[in-house]
C-alpha positions as CSV (number, residue, x, y, z in Angstrom):
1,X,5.6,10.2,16.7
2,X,4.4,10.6,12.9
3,X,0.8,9.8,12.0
4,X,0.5,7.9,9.6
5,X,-3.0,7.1,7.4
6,X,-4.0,5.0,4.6
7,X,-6.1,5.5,1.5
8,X,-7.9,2.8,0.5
9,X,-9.0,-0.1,2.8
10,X,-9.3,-3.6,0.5
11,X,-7.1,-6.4,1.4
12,X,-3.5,-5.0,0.8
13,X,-4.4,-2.0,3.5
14,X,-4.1,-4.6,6.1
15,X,-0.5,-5.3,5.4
16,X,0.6,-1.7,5.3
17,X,-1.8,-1.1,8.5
18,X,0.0,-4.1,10.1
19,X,3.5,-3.0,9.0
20,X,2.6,0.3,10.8
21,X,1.8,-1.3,13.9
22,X,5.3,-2.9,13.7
23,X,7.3,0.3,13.4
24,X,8.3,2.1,16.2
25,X,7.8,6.5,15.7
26,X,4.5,6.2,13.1
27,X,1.5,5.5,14.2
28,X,-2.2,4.9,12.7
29,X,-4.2,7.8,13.0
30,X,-6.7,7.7,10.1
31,X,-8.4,5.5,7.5
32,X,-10.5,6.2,4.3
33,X,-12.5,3.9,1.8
34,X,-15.7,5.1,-0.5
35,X,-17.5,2.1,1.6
36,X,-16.9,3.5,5.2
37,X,-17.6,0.0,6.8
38,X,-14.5,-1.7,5.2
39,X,-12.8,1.6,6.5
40,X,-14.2,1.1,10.1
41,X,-13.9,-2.9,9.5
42,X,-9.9,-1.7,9.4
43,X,-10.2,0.6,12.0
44,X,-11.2,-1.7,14.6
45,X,-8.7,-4.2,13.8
46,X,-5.8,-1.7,14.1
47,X,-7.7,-0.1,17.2
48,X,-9.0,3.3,14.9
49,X,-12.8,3.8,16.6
50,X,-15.4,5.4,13.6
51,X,-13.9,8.9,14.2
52,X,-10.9,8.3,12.3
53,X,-12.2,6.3,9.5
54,X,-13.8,8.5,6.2
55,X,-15.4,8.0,3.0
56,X,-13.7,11.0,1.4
57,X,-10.0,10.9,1.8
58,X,-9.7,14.8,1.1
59,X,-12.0,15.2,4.0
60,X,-9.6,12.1,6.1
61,X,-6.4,14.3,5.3
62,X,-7.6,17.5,5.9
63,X,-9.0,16.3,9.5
64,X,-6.3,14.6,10.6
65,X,-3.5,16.0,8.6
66,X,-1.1,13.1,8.5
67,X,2.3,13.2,7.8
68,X,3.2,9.9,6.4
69,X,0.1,8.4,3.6
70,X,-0.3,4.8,2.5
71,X,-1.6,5.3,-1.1
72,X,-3.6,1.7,-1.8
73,X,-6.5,2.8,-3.9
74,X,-6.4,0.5,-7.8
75,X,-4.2,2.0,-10.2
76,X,-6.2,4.3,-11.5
77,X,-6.4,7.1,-8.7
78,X,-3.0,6.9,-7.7
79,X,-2.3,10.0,-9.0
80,X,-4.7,12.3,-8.1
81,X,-4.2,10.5,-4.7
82,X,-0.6,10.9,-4.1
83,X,-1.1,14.4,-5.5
84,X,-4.2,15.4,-3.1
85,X,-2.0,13.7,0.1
86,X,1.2,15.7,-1.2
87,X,-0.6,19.0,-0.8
88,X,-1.9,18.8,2.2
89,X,1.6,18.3,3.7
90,X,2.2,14.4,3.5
91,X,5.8,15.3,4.2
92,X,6.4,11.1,2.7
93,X,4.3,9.1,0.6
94,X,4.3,5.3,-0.3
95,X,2.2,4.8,-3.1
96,X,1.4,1.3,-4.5
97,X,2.6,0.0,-7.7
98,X,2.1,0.1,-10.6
99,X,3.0,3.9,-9.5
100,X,0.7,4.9,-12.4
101,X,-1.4,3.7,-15.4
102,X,0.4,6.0,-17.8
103,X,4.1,7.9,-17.4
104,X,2.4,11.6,-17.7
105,X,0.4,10.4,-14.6
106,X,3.7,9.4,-13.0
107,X,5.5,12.5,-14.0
108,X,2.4,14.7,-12.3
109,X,3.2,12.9,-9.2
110,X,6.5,13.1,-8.8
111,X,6.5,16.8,-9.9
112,X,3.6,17.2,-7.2
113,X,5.9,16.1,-4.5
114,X,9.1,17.6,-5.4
115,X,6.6,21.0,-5.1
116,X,5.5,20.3,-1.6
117,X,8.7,18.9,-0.6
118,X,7.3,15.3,0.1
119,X,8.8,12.1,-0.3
120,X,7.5,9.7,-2.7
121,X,8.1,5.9,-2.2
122,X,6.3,3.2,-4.7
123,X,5.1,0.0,-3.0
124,X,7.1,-2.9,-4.4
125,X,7.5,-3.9,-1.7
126,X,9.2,-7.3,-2.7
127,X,12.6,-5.6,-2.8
128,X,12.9,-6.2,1.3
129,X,12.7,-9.8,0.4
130,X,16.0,-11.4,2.2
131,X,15.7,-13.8,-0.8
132,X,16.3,-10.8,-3.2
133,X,18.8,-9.1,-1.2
134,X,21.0,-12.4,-1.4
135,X,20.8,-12.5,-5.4
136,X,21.7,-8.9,-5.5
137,X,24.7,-9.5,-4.1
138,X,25.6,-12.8,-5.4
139,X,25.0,-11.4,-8.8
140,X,27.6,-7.8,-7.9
141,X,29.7,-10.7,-6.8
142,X,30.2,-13.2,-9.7
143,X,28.5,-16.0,-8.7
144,X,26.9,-16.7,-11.8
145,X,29.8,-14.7,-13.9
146,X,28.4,-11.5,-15.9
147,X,24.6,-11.8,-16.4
148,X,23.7,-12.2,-20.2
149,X,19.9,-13.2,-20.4
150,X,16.9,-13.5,-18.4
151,X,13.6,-14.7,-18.9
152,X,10.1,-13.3,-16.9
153,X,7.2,-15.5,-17.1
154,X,4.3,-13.8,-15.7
155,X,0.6,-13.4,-15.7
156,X,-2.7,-11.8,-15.2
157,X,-1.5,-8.2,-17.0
158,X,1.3,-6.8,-17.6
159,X,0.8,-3.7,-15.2
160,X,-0.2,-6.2,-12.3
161,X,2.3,-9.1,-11.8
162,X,4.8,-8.2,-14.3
163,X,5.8,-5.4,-12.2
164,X,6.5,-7.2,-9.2
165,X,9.1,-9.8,-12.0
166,X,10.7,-6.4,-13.9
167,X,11.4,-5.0,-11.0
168,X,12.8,-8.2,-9.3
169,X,15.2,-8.3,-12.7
170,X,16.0,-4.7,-12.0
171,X,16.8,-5.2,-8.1
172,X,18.8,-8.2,-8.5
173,X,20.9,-6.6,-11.5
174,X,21.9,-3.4,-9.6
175,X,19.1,-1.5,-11.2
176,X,20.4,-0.9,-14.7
177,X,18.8,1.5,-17.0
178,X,16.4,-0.4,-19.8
179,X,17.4,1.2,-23.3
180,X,15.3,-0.6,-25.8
181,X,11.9,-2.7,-25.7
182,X,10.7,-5.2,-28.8
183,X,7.5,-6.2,-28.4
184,X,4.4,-7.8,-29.5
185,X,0.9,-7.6,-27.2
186,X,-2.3,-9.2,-28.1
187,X,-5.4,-8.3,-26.7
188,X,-8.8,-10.4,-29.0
189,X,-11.2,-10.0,-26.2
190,X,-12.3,-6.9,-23.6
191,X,-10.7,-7.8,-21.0
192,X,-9.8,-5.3,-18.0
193,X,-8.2,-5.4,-14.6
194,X,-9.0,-3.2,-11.8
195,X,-11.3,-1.3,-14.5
196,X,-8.1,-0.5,-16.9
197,X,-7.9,-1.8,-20.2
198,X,-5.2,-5.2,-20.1
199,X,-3.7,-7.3,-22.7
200,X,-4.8,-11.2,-23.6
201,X,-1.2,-11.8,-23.8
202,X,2.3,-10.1,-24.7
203,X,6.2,-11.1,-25.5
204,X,9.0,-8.6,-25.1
205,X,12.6,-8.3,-25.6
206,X,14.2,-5.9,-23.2
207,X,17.8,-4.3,-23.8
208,X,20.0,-3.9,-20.4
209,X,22.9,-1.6,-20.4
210,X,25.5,-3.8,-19.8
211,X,24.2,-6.1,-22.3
212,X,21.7,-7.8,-20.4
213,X,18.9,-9.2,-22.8
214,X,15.6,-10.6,-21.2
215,X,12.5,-11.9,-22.3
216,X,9.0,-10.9,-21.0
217,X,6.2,-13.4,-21.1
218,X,3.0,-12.6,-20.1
219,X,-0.3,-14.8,-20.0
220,X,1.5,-17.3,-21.9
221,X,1.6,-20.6,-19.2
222,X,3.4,-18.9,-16.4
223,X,3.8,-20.4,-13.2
224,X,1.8,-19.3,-10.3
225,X,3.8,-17.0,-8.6
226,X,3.6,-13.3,-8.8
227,X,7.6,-12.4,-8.8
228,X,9.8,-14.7,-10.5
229,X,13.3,-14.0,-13.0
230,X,15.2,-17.2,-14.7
231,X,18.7,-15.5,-15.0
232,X,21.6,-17.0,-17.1
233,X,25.4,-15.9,-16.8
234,X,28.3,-16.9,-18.4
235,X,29.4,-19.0,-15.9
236,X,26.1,-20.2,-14.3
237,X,22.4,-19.2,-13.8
238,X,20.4,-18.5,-10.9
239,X,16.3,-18.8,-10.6
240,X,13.6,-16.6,-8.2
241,X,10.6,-17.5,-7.4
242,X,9.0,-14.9,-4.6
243,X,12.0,-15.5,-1.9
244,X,13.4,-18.6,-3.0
245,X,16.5,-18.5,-4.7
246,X,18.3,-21.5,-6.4
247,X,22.1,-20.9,-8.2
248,X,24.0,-23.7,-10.3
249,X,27.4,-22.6,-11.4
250,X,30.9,-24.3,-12.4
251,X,31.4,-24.6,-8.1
252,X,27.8,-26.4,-7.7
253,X,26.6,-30.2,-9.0
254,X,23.1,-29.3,-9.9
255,X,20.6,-26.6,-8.2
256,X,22.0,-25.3,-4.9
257,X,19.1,-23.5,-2.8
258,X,20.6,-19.9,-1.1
259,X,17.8,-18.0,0.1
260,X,13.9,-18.9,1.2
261,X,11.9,-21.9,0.3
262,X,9.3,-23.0,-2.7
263,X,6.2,-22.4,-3.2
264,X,3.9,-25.4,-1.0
265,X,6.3,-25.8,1.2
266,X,4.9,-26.1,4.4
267,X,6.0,-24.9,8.2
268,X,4.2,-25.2,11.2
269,X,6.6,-23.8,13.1
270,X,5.3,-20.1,11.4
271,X,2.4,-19.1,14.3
272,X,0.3,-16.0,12.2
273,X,0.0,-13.1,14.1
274,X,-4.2,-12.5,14.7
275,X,-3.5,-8.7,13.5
276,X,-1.6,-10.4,10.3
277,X,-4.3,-12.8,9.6
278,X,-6.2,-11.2,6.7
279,X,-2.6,-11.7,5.0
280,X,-2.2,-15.3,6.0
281,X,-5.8,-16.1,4.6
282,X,-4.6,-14.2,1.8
283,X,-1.9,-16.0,0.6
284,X,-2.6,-19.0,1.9
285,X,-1.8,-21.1,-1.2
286,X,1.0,-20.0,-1.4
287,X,2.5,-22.4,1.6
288,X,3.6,-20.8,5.2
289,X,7.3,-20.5,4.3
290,X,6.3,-18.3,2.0
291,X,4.0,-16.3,3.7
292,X,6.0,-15.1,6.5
293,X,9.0,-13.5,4.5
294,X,5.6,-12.4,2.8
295,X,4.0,-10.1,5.6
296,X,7.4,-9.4,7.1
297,X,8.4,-7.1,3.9
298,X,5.6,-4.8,4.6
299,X,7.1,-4.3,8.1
300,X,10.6,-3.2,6.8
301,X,9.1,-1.0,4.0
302,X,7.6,0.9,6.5
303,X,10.8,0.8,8.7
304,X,12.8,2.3,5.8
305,X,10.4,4.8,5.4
306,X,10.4,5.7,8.6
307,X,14.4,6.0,8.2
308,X,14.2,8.0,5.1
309,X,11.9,10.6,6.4
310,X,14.2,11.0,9.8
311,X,17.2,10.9,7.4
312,X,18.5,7.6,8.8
313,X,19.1,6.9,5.4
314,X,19.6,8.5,2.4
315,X,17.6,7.0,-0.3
316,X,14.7,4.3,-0.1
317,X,15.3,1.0,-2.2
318,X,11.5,1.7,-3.5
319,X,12.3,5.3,-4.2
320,X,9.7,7.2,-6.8
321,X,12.1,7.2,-9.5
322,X,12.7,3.5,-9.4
323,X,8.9,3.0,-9.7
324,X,8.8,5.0,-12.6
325,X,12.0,3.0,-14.4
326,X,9.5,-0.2,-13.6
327,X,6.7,1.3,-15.2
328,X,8.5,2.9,-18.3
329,X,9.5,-0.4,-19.0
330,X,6.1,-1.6,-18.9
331,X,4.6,1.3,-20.8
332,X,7.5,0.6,-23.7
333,X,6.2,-2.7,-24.2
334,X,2.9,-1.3,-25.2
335,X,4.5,1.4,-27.0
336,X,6.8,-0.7,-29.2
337,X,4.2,-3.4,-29.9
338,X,1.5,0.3,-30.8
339,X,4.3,1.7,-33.4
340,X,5.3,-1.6,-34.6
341,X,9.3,-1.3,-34.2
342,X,11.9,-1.7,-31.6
343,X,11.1,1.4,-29.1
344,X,14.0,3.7,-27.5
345,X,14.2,4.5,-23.6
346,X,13.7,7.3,-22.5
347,X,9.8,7.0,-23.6
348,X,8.4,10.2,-24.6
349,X,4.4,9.1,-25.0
350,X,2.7,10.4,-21.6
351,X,-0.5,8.1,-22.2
352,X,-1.1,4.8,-22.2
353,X,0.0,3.5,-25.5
354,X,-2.7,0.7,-24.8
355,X,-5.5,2.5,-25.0
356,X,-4.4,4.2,-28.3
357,X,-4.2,1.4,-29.6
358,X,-7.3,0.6,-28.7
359,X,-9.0,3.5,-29.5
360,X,-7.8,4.0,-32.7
361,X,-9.2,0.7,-33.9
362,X,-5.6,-1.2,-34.6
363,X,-6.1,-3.5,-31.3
364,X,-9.6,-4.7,-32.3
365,X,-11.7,-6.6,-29.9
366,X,-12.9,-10.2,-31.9
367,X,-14.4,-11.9,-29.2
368,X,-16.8,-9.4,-27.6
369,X,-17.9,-8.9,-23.7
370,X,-16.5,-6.9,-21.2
371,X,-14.9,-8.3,-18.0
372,X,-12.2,-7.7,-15.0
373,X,-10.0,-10.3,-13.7
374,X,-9.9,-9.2,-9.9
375,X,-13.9,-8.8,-10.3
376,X,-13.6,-10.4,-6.7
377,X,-11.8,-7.9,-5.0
378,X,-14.9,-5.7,-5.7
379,X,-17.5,-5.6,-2.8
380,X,-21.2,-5.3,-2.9
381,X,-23.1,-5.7,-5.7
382,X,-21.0,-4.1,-8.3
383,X,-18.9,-6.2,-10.5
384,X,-16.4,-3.8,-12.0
385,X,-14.1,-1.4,-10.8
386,X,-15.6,1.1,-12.8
């Protein structure tokens, strides 16, 4: 039986605690959060009395040396996180996404883990959609003839939902390599989310091999929706929206739904389970057909982890290095919109090209005042991450 722990106990915890739960051969065995009552809070949910709950989660691993960590601190202590968990003999890893806020971050921890010899997974967890699995292979199959252009309309920073929609693009296509990024990102006032610097707004042009072009909106009227990929072929074009997936093509009269349902779409034949209920409260906008595909995906990400580590399978669909493809793409938007010119992948700049540009005085702020969008998400009395 593997014991698994997780650091970091806000509202996404409960979905990888419940996935956990769901899994046969791993098992809850710690938590940590620098407020101990929304670790215990956790704990007594998932049956972990105060013992196994910590404020420091170097003093959680080293007590109860867990073999499998759930990384779900904010961006900006994934690192030193996934690091500290690797060497104390996490032998896998699923940290969440954005792996990293920089790619010399992301480099440390994958170099960390191939030390220790742990496996490192990255939490987009979206890719065990059913919905995505069916465009994936509609897409290696033809139905909407060879993919030429896609367009991502996302919002709230590029780092937060416009991972989840690049790496949709990148699932769905077969996962092809990005080569070039052209890119323009505004940023007028001090705005911040989850305590890291994040744009007003950006627009990117994104090279595929094989040919692919897309587009990359963000914070420019997108929908409400946090994954979502408009994808045009030459013979047809197919559109995503969390799990529901519509194709029109030369065989279909108008939009032909495949996979899932949309967003509002109500079913009262979904009963949420009381351990999943944080998650259903969550999300609850989003309608209950959407939910349950929702919750379930944190159930077979841990179930493929599970897999990977007992070699069941070979590779993990989340893997480490696809996480870092995700958020090299990301990072080149900043890049290319920092130089001023169309940007080449591989990126070689380690930091975030964001923050140079902010801290060189070429992004200046015109409309003054600090503030951080998921300000909510912070308990107590403070307002900021930081």
């Amino acid at each position: 039986m593997h014991q698994a722990a997780i650091i970091g106990c806000g509202s996404i915890a409960t979905a990888h605690a419940y996935g956990i739960a769901k899994v046969d051969g791993v098992e809850l065995a710690g938590l940590a959060d620098i407020r101990l009552d929304a670790a215990t809070a956790l704990g007594a949910r998932f049956g972990l009395g105060p013992a196994a709950c910590f404020e420091d989660y170097r003093a959680m691993l080293d007590s109860v040396r867990p073999d499998v960590v759930f990384v779900a601190v904010w961006h900006g202590q994934h690192a030193e996180a996934t690091i500290a968990a690797a060497s104390r003999g996490a032998r896998l890893i699923v940290c969440e996404k954005p792996m990293a806020t920089c790619l010399g971050e992301a480099e440390q921890m994958m170099v960390a883990c191939r030390r220790e010899g742990s496996k490192l997974a990255i939490a987009h967890q979206r890719r065990f959609f059913p919905g995505w699995a069916v465009a994936r292979t509609m897409i290696a199959a033809g139905a909407i003839g060879d993919p030429v252009h896609a367009v991502l309309r996302v919002r709230d920073g590029l780092l937060n939902s416009a991972t989840h929609s690049i790496d949709l693009l990148r699932f769905v296509l077969g996962d092809p390599e990005a080569r070039r990024v052209t890119a323009t990102v505004q940023r007028r006032t001090d705005r911040h989310e989850r305590g890291l610097r994040a744009e007003d707004s950006a627009l990117a042009l994104v090279e595929f091999d094989g040919g692919v072009r897309c587009f990359v909106e963000s914070d420019l009227g997108a929908p409400h929706v946090s994954a979502n990929a408009l994808i045009a072929g030459d013979d047809g074009m197919m559109s995503i929206e969390e799990n529901h997936v519509r194709v029109m093509n030369s065989d279909a009269t108008g939009w032909q739904t495949v996979a899932g349902a949309p967003f509002g779409t109500d079913d009262d034949s979904v009963v949420p389970d009381d351990l999943a209920r944080p998650l259903y409260d969550l999300v609850a906008h989003f309608g209950t057909a959407n939910i349950e595909p929702f919750v379930q995906n944190y159930v077979e990400q841990v179930r493929e982890s599970i897999d990977w580590l007992d070699g069941r399978t070979d590779d993990h669909r989340g893997s480490a290095e696809q996480g870092y493809r995700t958020l090299e793409l990301l990072m080149s938007i900043y890049e290319s919109a920092r130089r001023r010119e169309t940007v080449d992948i591989p990126l070689e700049t380690r930091v975030h090209p964001l923050d140079l540009l902010v801290e060189s005085g070429d992004l200046p702020v015109t409309r003054p005042g600090r503030y951080d969008i998921r300000a909510a998400l912070v308990r107590g009395e403070r307002m900021s991450w930081s």
